[in-house]
C-alpha positions as CSV (number, residue, x, y, z in Angstrom):
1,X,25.5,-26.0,62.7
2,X,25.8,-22.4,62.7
3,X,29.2,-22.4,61.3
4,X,28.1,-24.7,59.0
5,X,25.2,-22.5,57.8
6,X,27.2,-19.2,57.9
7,X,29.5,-21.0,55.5
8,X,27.5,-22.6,53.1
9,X,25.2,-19.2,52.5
10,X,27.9,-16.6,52.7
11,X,27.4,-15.4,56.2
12,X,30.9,-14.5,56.7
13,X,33.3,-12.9,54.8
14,X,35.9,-15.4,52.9
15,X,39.4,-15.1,53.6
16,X,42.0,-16.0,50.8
17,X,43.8,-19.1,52.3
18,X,47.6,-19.6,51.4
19,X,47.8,-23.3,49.8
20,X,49.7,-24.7,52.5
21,X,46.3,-24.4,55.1
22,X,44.9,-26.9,53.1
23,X,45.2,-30.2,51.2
24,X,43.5,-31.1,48.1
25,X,41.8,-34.3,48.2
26,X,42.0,-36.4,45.2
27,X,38.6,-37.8,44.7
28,X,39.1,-39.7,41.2
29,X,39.4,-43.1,43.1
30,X,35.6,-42.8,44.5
31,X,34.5,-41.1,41.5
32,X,34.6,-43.8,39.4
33,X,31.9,-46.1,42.1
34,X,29.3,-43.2,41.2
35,X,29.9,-43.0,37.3
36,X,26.5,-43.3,35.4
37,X,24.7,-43.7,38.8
38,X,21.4,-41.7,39.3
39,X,20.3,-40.6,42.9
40,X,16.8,-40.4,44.0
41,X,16.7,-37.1,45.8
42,X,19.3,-33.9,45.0
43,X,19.5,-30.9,46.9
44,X,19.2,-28.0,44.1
45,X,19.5,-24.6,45.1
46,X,17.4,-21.9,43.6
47,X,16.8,-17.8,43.3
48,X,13.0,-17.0,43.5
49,X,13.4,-13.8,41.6
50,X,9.8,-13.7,40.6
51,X,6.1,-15.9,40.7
52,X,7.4,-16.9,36.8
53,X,10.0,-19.6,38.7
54,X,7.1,-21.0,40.6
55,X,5.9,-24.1,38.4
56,X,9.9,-25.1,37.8
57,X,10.5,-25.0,41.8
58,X,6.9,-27.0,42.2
59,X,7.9,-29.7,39.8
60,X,11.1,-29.8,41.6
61,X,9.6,-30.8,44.8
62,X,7.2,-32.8,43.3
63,X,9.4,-35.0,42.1
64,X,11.2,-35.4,45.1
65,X,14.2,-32.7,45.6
66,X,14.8,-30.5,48.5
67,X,15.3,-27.0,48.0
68,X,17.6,-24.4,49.2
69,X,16.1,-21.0,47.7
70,X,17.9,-17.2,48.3
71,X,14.3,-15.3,48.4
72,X,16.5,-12.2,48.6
73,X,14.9,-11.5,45.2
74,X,11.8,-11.7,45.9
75,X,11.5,-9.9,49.3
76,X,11.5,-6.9,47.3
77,X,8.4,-7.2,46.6
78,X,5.8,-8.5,49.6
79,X,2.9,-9.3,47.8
80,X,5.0,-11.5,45.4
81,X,7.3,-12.7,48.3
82,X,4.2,-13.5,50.2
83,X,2.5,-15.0,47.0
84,X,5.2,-17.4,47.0
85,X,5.6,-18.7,50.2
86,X,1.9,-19.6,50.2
87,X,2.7,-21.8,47.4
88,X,5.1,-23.2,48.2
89,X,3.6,-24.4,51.4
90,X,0.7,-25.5,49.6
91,X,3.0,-28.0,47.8
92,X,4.5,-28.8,50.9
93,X,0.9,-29.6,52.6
94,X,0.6,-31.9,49.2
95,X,3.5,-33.7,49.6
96,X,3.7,-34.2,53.2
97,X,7.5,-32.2,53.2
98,X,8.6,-29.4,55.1
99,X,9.2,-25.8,54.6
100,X,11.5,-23.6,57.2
101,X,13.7,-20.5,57.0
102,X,16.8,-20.8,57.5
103,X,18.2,-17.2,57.2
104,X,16.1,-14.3,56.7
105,X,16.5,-14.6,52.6
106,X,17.0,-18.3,53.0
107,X,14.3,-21.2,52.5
108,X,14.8,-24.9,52.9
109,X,11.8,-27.2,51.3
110,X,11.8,-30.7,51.3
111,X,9.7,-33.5,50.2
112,X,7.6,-36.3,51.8
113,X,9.7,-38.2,54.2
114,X,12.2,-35.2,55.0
115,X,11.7,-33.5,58.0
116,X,14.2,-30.3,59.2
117,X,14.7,-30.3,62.8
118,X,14.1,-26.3,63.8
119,X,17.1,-26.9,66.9
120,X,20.8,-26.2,66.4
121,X,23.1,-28.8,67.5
122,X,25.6,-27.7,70.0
């Protein structure tokens, strides 16, 4: 899982891959299943830069998303870092979801019936 994290935030440095390490999956076979189709929960990923985001990121758990926010932005400032997170538990308490950090600049909320499991699979 840590891999997994390390990779999907950035944690280590990309290496330019020469196109025979890799194949290129052509997806346009499955893609067609999908077309027009609407899920009920999306994982959106987000940059709290500053308390103005707040409502937006609110609404999006509201209505059922998880979130992935960098709160590298916002760390800058502890009162509005701090500001934040209280919120944003406060919705979490609302909906019954989950809150965790995942890094130390990133945040993973989710909504009623999502729970994050704090231990790393080995």
């Amino acid at each position: 899982m840590g891999k997994f994290l390390d990779n999907l935030f950035g944690g280590r440095k990309k290496t330019r891959l020469d196109s025979d390490e890799y194949q290129e999956l052509d997806l346009t076979d499955y893609e067609g299943d999908f077309e027009g189709e609407t899920a009920n929960t999306y994982i959106k990923i987000a940059e709290l830069s500053g308390l103005e985001m707040m409502p937006h990121l609110k609404k999006q758990i509201y209505d059922g998303n998880i979130l992935m926010i960098d709160v590298s932005p916002a760390k800058k400032d502890k009162l509005v870092f701090d500001r934040a997170i209280k919120d944003l538990k406060a919705v979490v308490n609302d909906v019954h979801g989950d809150i965790a950090m995942i890094k130390e600049d990133q945040v993973i909320v989710t909504p009623r019936g999502v729970r994050i499991d704090r231990q790393k699979l080995k």
